[in-house]
Structure formats: structure tokens, C-alpha cells
KETIGU-182732 format. One record per residue (C-alpha): residue number from 0; x, y, z. Coordinates in steps of 0.5 Angstrom, whole numbers, always signed. Example, Ala and Ser with C-alpha at 12.3 -4.5 7.8 and 13.67 -1.06 7.14 Angstrom:
# KETIGU-182732
NODE    i     px     py     pz
NODE    0    +25     -9    +16
NODE    1    +27     -2    +14
//
This chain:
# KETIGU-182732
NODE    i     px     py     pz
NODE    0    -24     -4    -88
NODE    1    -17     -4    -86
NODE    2    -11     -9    -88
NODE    3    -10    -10    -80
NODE    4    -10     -7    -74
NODE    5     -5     -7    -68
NODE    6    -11     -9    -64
NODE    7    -17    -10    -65
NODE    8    -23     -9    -58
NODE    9    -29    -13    -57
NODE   10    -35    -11    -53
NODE   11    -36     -3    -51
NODE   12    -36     -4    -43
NODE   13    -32     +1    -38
NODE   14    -26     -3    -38
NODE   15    -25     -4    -46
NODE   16    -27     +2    -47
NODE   17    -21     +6    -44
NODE   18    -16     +0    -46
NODE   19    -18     +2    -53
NODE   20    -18    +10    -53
NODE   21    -11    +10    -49
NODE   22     -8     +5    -54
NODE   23    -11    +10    -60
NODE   24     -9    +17    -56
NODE   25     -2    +13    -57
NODE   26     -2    +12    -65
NODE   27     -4     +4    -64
NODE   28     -8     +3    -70
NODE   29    -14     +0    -67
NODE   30    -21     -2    -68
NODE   31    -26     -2    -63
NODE   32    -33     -7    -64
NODE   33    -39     -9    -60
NODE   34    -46    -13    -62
NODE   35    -50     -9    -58
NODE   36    -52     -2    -62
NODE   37    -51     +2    -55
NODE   38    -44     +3    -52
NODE   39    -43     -1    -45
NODE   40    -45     -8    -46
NODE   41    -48    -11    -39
NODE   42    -46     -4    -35
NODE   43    -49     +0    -41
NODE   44    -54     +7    -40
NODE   45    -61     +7    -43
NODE   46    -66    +12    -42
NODE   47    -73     +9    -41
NODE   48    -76     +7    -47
NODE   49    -69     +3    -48
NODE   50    -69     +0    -42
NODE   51    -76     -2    -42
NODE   52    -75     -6    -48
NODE   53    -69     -9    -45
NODE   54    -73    -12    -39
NODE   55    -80    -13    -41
NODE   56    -80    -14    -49
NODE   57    -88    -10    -52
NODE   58    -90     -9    -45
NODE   59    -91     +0    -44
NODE   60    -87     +3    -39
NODE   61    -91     +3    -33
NODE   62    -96     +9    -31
NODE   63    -94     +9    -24
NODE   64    -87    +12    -27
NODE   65    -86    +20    -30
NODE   66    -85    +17    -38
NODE   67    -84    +24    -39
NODE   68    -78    +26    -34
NODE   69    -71    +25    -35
NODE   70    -69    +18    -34
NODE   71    -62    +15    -35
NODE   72    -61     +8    -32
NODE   73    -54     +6    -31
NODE   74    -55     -2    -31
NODE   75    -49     -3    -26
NODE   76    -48     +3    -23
NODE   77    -41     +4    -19
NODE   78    -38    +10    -14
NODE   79    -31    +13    -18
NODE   80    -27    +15    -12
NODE   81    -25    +22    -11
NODE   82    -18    +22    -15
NODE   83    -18    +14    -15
NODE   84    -14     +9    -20
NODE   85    -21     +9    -25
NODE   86    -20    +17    -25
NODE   87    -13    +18    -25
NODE   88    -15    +14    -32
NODE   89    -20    +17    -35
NODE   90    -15    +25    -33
NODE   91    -10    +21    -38
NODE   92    -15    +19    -42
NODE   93    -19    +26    -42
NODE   94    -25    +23    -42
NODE   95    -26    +27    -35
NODE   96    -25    +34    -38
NODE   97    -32    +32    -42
NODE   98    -37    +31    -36
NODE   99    -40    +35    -30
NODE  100    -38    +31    -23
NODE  101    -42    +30    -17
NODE  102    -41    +28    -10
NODE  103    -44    +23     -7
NODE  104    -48    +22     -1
NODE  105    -46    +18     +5
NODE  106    -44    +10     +6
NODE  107    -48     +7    +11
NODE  108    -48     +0    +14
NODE  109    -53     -5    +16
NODE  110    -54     -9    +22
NODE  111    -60    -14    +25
NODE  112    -60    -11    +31
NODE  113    -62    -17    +37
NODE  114    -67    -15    +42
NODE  115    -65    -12    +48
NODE  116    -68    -12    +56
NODE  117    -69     -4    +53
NODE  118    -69     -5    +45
NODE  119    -72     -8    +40
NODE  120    -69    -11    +35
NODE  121    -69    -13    +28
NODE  122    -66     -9    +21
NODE  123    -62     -3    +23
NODE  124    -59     +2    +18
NODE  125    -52     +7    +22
NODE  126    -49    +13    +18
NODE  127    -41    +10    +18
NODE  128    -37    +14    +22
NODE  129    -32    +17    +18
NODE  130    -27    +20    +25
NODE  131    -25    +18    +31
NODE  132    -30    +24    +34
NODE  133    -36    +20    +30
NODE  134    -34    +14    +32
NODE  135    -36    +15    +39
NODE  136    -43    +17    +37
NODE  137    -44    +12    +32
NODE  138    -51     +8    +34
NODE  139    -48     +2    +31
NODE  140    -44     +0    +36
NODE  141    -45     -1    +43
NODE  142    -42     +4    +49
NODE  143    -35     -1    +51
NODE  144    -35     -2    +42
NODE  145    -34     +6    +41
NODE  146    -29     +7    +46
NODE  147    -25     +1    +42
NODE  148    -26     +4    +35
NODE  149    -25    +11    +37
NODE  150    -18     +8    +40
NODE  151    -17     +4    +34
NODE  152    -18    +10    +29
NODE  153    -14    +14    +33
NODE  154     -9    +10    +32
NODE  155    -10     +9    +25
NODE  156    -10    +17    +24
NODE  157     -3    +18    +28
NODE  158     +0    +12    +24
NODE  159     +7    +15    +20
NODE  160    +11     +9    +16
NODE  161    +16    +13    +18
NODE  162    +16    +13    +26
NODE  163    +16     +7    +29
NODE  164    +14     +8    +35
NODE  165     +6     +9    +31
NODE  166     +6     +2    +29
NODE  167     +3     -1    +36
NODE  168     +9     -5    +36
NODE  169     +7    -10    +30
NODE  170    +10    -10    +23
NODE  171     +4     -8    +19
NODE  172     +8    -10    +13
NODE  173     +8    -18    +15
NODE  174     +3    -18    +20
NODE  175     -4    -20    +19
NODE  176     -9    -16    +21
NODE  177    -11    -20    +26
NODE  178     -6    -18    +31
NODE  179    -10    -11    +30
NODE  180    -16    -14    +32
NODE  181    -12    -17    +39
NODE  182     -9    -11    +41
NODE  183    -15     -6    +39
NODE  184    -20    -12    +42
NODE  185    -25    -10    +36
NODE  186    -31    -15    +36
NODE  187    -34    -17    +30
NODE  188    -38    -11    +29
NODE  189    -32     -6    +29
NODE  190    -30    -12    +23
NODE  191    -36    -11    +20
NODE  192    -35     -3    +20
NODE  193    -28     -3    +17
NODE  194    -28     -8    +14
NODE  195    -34     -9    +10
NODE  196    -36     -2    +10
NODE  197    -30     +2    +10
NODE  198    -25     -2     +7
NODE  199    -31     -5     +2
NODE  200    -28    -13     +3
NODE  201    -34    -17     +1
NODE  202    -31    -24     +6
NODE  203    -27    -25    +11
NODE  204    -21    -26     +8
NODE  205    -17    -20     +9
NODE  206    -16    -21    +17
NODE  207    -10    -26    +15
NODE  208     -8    -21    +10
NODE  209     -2    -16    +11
NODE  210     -5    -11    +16
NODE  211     -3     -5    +12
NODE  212     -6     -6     +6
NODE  213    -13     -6    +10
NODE  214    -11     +0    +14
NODE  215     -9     +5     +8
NODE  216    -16     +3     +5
NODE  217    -19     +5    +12
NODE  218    -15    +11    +12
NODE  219    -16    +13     +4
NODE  220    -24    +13     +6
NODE  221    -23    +17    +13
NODE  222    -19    +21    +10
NODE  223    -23    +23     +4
NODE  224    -30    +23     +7
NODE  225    -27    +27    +12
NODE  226    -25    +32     +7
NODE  227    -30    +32     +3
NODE  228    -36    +33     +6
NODE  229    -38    +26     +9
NODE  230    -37    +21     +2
NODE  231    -30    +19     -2
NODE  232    -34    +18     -7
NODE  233    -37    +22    -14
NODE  234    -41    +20    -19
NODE  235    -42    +23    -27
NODE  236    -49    +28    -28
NODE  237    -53    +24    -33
NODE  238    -49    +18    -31
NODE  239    -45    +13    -35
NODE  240    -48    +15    -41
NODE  241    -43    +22    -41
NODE  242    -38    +18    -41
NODE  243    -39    +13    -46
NODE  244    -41    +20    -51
NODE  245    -34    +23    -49
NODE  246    -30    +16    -50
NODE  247    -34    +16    -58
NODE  248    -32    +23    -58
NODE  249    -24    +22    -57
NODE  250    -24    +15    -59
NODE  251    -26    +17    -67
NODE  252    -22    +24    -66
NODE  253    -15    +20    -65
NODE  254    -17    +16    -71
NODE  255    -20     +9    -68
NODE  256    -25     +5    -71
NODE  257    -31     +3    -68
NODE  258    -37     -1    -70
NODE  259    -43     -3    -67
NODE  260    -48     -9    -69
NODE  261    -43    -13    -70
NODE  262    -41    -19    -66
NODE  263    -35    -24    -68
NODE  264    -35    -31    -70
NODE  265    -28    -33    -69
NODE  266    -22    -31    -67
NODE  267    -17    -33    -71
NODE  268    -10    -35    -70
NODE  269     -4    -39    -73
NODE  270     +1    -45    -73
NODE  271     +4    -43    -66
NODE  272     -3    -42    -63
NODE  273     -2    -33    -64
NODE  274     -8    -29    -66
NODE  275     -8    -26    -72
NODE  276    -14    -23    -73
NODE  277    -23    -25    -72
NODE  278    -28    -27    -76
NODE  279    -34    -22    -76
NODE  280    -39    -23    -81
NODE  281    -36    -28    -85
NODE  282    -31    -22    -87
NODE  283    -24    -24    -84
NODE  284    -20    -18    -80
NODE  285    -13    -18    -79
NODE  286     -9    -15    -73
NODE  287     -4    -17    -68
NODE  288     -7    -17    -62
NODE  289    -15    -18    -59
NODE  290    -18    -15    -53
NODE  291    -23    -18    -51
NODE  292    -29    -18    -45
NODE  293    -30    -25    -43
NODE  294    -37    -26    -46
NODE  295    -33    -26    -53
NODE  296    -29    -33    -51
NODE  297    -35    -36    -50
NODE  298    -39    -35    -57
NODE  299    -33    -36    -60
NODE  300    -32    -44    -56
NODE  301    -25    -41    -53
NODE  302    -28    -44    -46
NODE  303    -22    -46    -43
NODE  304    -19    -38    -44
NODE  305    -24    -36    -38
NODE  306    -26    -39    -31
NODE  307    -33    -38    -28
NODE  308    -32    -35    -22
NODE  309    -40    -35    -20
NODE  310    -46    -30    -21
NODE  311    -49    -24    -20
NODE  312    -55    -22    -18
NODE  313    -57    -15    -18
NODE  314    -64    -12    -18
NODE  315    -66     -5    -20
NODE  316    -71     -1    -16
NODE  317    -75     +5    -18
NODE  318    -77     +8    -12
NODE  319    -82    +14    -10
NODE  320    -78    +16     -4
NODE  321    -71    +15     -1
NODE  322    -69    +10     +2
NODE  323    -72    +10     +9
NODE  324    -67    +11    +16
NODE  325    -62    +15    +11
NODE  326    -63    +22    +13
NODE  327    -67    +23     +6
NODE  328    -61    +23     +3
NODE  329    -61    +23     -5
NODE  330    -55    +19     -7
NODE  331    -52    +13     -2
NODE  332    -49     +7     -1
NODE  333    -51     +1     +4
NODE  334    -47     -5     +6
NODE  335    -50    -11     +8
NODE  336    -44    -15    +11
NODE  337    -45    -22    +10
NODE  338    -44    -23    +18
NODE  339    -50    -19    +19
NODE  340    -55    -23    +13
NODE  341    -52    -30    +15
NODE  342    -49    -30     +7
NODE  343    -42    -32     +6
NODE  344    -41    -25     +2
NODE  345    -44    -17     +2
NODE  346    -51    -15     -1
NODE  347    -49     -7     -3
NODE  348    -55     -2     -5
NODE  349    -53     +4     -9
NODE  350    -59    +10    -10
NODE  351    -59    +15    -14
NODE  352    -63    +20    -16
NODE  353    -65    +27    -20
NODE  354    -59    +30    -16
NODE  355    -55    +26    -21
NODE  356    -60    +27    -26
NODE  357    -61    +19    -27
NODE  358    -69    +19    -25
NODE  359    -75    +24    -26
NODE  360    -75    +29    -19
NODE  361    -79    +25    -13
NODE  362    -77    +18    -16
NODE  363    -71    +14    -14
NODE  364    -67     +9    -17
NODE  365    -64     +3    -12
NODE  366    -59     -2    -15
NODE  367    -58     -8    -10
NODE  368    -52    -13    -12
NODE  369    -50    -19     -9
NODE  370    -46    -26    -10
NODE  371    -50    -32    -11
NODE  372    -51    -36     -7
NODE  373    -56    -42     -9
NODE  374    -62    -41    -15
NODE  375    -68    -36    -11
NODE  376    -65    -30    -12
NODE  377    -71    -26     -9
NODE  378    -69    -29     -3
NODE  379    -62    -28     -3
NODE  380    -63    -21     -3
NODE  381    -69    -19     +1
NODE  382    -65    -17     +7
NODE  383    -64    -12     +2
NODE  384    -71    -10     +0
NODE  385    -74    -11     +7
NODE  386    -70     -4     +8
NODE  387    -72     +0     +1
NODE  388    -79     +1     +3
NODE  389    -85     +0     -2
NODE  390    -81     -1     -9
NODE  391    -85     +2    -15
NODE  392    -82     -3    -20
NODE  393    -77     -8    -20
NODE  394    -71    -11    -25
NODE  395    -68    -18    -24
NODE  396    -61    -19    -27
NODE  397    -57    -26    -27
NODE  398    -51    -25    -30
NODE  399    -44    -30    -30
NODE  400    -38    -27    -27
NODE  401    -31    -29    -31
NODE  402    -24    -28    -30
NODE  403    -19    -29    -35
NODE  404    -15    -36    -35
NODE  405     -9    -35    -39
NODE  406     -4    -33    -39
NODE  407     -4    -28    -45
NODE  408     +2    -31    -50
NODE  409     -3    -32    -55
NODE  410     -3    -25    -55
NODE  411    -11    -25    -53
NODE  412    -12    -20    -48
NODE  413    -18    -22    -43
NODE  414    -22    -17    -39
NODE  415    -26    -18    -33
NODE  416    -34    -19    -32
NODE  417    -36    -13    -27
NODE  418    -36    -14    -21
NODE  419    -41    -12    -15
NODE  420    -37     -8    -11
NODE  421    -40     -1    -11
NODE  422    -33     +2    -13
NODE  423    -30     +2    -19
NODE  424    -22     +0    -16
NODE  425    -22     -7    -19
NODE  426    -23     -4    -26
NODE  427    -17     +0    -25
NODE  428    -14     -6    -24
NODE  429    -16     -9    -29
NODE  430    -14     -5    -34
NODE  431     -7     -3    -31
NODE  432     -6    -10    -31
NODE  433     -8    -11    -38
NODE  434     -4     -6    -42
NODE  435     +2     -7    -38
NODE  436     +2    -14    -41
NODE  437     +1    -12    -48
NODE  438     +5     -6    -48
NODE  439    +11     -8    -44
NODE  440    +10     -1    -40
NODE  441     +7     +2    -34
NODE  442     +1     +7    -35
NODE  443     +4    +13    -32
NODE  444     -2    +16    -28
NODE  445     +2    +20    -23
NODE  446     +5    +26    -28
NODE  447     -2    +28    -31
NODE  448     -2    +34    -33
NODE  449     -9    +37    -37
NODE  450     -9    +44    -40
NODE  451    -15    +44    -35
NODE  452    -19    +40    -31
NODE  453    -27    +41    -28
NODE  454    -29    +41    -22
NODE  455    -34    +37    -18
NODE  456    -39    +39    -14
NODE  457    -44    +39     -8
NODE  458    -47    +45     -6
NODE  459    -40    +50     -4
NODE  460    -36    +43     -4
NODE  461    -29    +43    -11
NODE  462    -25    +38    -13
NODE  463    -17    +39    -14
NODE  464    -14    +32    -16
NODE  465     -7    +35    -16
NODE  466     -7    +36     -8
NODE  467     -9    +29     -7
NODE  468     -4    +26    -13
NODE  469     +2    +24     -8
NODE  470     -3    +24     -2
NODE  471     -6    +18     -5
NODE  472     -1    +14     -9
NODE  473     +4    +14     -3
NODE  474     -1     +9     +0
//
């Protein structure tokens, strides 16, 4: 093995991944290891028989399942966003060259409906209004709700920064949200709907935040969603799997090291408390600088380096049908919003299924994920089950949540845990961050050029990433 390396790269998940073939494809000298045998740690890609030996060690896969189909389980599945900053990514990185896209299907929302002198109530799944035109339709509302949600997303879709007199009067920039809410007079569901499942907030918290930032994410769903056949979203053929593939491709071709089935031991540094190299086993590996996920620092007792945020609950489902009420639709999104389930945040289910190519024709796979929020997981997210419809087989997944407490000076670079978002945005920002810190310069994700790029597809629907480019990032 090498004398040193400018950086070495601990644990194979999305994030670490793309920090280390950007700093391999830049002439750095670096070594990428992971303990486990297969790339993506906790978000890895497994076939069936990996995956049944994952959750249920010496027991055969079930006969209630094709064993002989096509299966990839993604163990955390996340939506990339049309043109997004993980995309923006993976273009630079050429990763994306590599691997077949398709779109997704529509994001839906979740509302416990209370009965009515002529409505029953109880769980009830409505389609997101992608429009004002739609709005005015949308079931999840009532009739006085639509009007002010149309009124609403008129006045988003008219709002030019550069004309003040579409700016309702409000200095979006340093007004919260919630004068928004007074002038619109949007009620608790419409915040629901914007909010939660078309901004993706899991809490309360953005409505005492600047308004624009919540408007352009509103705006970025419509305007994506109406462009792209009802969904800003698309997911790799084949899932996860493709793209760790093309990682280990271009990473060894751009001269990186990788190793699996090896863990570190220590993290070694010097007298001023800088890193200057792991201990792996029992052989001591120099570099001059670590990156790292955070499950690293705690098996190496570099507790202190990370804070504990909470736990993740996800729970992946096969299904022998789609999910009910969802216009029998193959791929999706649900959103939970916290105000609905009586929770302090979301619960979100992604389906996925043989359109993707991730399950067997006939089945489905429903990934439900939340924060937990005390120790009886089952129940935290049965408002999630309740809507599935019989589940054929069901995998528990209780994981840490960590993020980095440092401030980087010892020149150990923390990544984030995954999140349960459904969409890889805080991804991006993680490793945007991450590699401004240790380079001392921006990844420049707006003048990208690639000799050529794929297209995505959903039926007669194509892609051009260059027409949305400046669209997107003036946001």
C-alpha cells in the first residue's frame, strides 16, 4: 500500500462516494475503504438473496415472493430531482453518463379526513396539485380552500424578483412566511400541501423563515412537475446499484484505491491534534487528510466529533399490488404531514417497482420512513401501513441519525447520516459543503459540459439538463 495518500475515504455510502471520485478525477491521491463487501453502507443495493441475508440470517426467502425475478432492494431509497444539485453532481462527476433514468410518478398527500353530515371520514390519499388549474380541483381541500390556494399559486407562478409590484406588497426576502399565510389566508391544509408535500419541510419551522426560500421551493416542484408530466423527480433503471457500479468504474480509472472488507481502527493524528493517517488492520496508513461517515468516529470512541440527532425508522415493504387510491400508479411518493398523524414530523412512503426494474412484474416495493418519536416503531408509523393495503413481507430498520460536531480544523471531514427525506437535496448539500472546506473552493456545477448526456425517459417524455441549468440555479 501507498506511503500516503492526500485523502483517505471511510465508508462507500452516496455522499462518500461522490467526494471521493470528484477529488480522484482532480488528480488528489486517494484511498476509498469500506468494512462492509458491498458499496453504500446503510443505503446500499442488494439482490434478494443479500438482502434476505441481511434481515433474516439462515432463514430462506419467502415463497410468497418471484425468488426467480429481477429484484434490487435499495435499503434507502431517495427521488434525485430533475437537474437538482445531486444530478448537477453526478453530471460533473460522469457518473450520469453511465446509467438509464426514468421518471417517477406523482407525489401524493395524506389527510385524516373528519366525518361530515355527508362524508365519512377517515385516511384519505389526494394526487398534489401541480397548478393553480389543479388546485381547483384537488379533493384535499374544500371548495373555499381551493379558491385561496389557486389565488395563491397564481401569485406564485406571476412572482418576477425583478417587478415589485409581484411581490404582494411583502419583502419576501426578510419577511417570514407567515405574512404569506395572512394575506393568502391559507389554512392549515393548504400549509400542509405547500409545505410539506411540495416544499418537502418535515416540521413547522419554515413558516418563521424568510418567505422566498419556501416559494422557490414551491415554485421548483410546479414548475418541474408541470414540465415533466406530473413529477420533478427520476429514479436510475436498476436502482442504486447502477450508480455505485459506474462510481467503481470511474473511480479506479482515475487511479483511486478502494478496499472493502476493511474497517479502521483508529484515527491517528499528531501533537497539534491534526490527522495524519487510520489504523486498518494493525497497519498504519498515511494521509493528510479523512473523510468519513459518521459510524467511523464512533468505532473508533471519536464520540465527541459527532452529535446524535435522533433515529430513523424505515420500514421496506413487498407488496403484491400498488399502493391503493394512487391511480394504480408504479412509481410514487406519499407524504404524511405530521399535523395529519398527530406526530411532531412526516412519515413518507416511496414505492417502486418493475418500471424501475427494482422488483419482479406484479410486485411492489414501499419504503416507509419517519423520525422516531418514542421506542414502538410498529406504531409510530401504522398510519402509514393502514394505507398500504396487505403487505406480503415487512423489514424493520432502526438506525442513529448523526451530524458532524466539528469544526473541521483537525482536518477530519464528517459526513452526514442519511436522512428521511425522500429526495436527495440535503445530500448535495452535504457534499458541497464538505468539499468546499477541504479544498478551499466551490464545485462548479453550472458550467458542466459532457461530450454527451442520456436522456431519461417515461414513455415519449426526454430530458435536456442544459435548458433547465440556469432556470434552476438563479433560484
Amino acid at each position: 500500500m501507498s506511503d500516503e495518500y492526500d485523502v483517505i475515504v471511510c465508508g462507500s455510502g452516496l455522499v462518500e462516494c461522490i467526494i471521493s471520485l470528484a477529488l480522484s478525477q482532480e488528480g488528489k491521491k486517494v484511498l476509498h475503504i469500506d468494512r462492509n463487501s458491498f458499496y453504500g453502507g446503510e443505503g446500499a443495493s442488494l439482490d434478494l438473496n443479500s438482502f434476505w441475508k441481511l434481515f433474516r440470517p439462515g432463514v430462506e426467502a419467502s415463497k410468497n415472493i418471484d425468488q426467480n425475478g429481477h429484484w434490487n432492494f435499495d435499503l434507502i431509497p431517495k427521488f434525485f430531482m430533475i437537474n437538482g444539485g445531486i444530478m448537477k453532481l453526478l453530471e460533473k462527476t460522469r457518473v450520469y453518463e453511465d446509467i438509464q433514468w426514468k421518471t417517477t410518478g406523482s407525489t401524493y398527500v395524506y389527510q385524516l379526513k373528519q366525518d361530515g353530515y355527508f362524508s365519512k371520514g377517515g385516511p384519505k390519499i389526494s394526487k398534489v396539485p401541480c397548478n393553480d388549474k389543479e388546485a381547483l380541483k384537488s379533493d384535499f381541500m374544500g371548495l373555499l380552500e381551493r379558491n385561496r390556494c389557486r389565488n395563491f399559486f397564481t401569485f406564485l407562478q406571476n412572482y418576477d424578483p425583478n417587478d415589485p409590484t409581484t411581490h404582494a406588497n411583502i419583502d419576501l426576502e426578510r419577511e417570514n412566511f407567515s405574512r404569506l399565510i395572512k394575506k393568502f389566508n391559507l389554512s392549515p391544509n393548504i400549509l400542509d400541501l405547500v409545505g410539506h408535500a411540495m416544499a418537502f419541510y418535515q416540521d413547522d419551522n419554515f413558516i418563521e423563515e424568510p418567505a422566498l426560500k419556501t416559494m422557490n421551493k414551491i415554485n421548483l416542484f410546479m414548475h418541474l412537475s408541470n414540465r415533466y408530466q406530473g413529477s420533478p423527480f427520476q429514479y436510475p433503471i436498476q436502482g442504486m446499484n447502477t450508480i455505485f457500479k459506474s462510481f467503481s468504474t470511474l473511480f479506479r480509472n482515475s487511479g483511486g484505491t478502494f478496499y472493502s472488507n476493511r474497517d479502521v481502527e483508529e484515527i491517528l493524528k499528531d501533537e497539534e491534534g491534526k490527522v495524519t493517517g487510520v489504523k486498518s488492520r494493525g497497519e498504519l496508513i498515511r494521509c493528510k487528510s479523512v473523510i468519513c461517515h459518521p459510524s467511523y468516529m464512533i468505532r473508533t470512541e471519536n464520540h465527541t466529533k459527532v452529535t446524535k440527532v435522533g433515529k430513523a425508522i424505515r420500514c421496506i415493504c413487498i407488496l403484491d399490488h400498488p399502493i391503493p387510491n394512487t391511480d394504480d400508479d408504479n412509481s410514487l411518493q406519499i407524504i404524511l404531514p405530521h399535523r395529519q398523524t398527530g406526530r411532531k414530523s412526516d412519515i413518507s412512503i416511496v414505492q417502486l417497482s418493475s418500471d424501475h426494474e427494482m422488483c419482479s412484474s406484479g410486485y411492489f416495493i414501499a419504503i416507509i420512513s419517519t423520525i422516531a418519536e418514542s421506542t414502538d416503531s410498529e406504531n409510530e408509523i401504522k398510519p402509514a401501513l393502514d394505507i398500504l393495503g396487505p403487505v406480503s413481507e415487512k423489514f424493520y430498520t432502526i438506525s442513529d441519525l448523526y451530524v458532524a460536531n466539528s469544526d473541521f480544523c483537525d482536518n477530519i471531514f464528517i459526513t452526514n447520516s442519511a436522512d428521511t427525506f425522500t429526495h436527495l437535496e440535503t445530500a448535495s448539500e452535504n457534499i458541497l459543503e464538505i468539499y468546499k472546506r477541504l479544498t478551499w473552493k466551490n464545485i462548479d456545477l453550472i458550467n458542466i459540459h459532457t461530450s454527451s448526456t442520456p436522456q431519461p425517459s417515461k414513455s415519449s417524455t426526454t430530458f435536456n439538463l442544459e435548458d433547465l441549468e440556469t432556470e434552476l440555479y438563479s433560484h
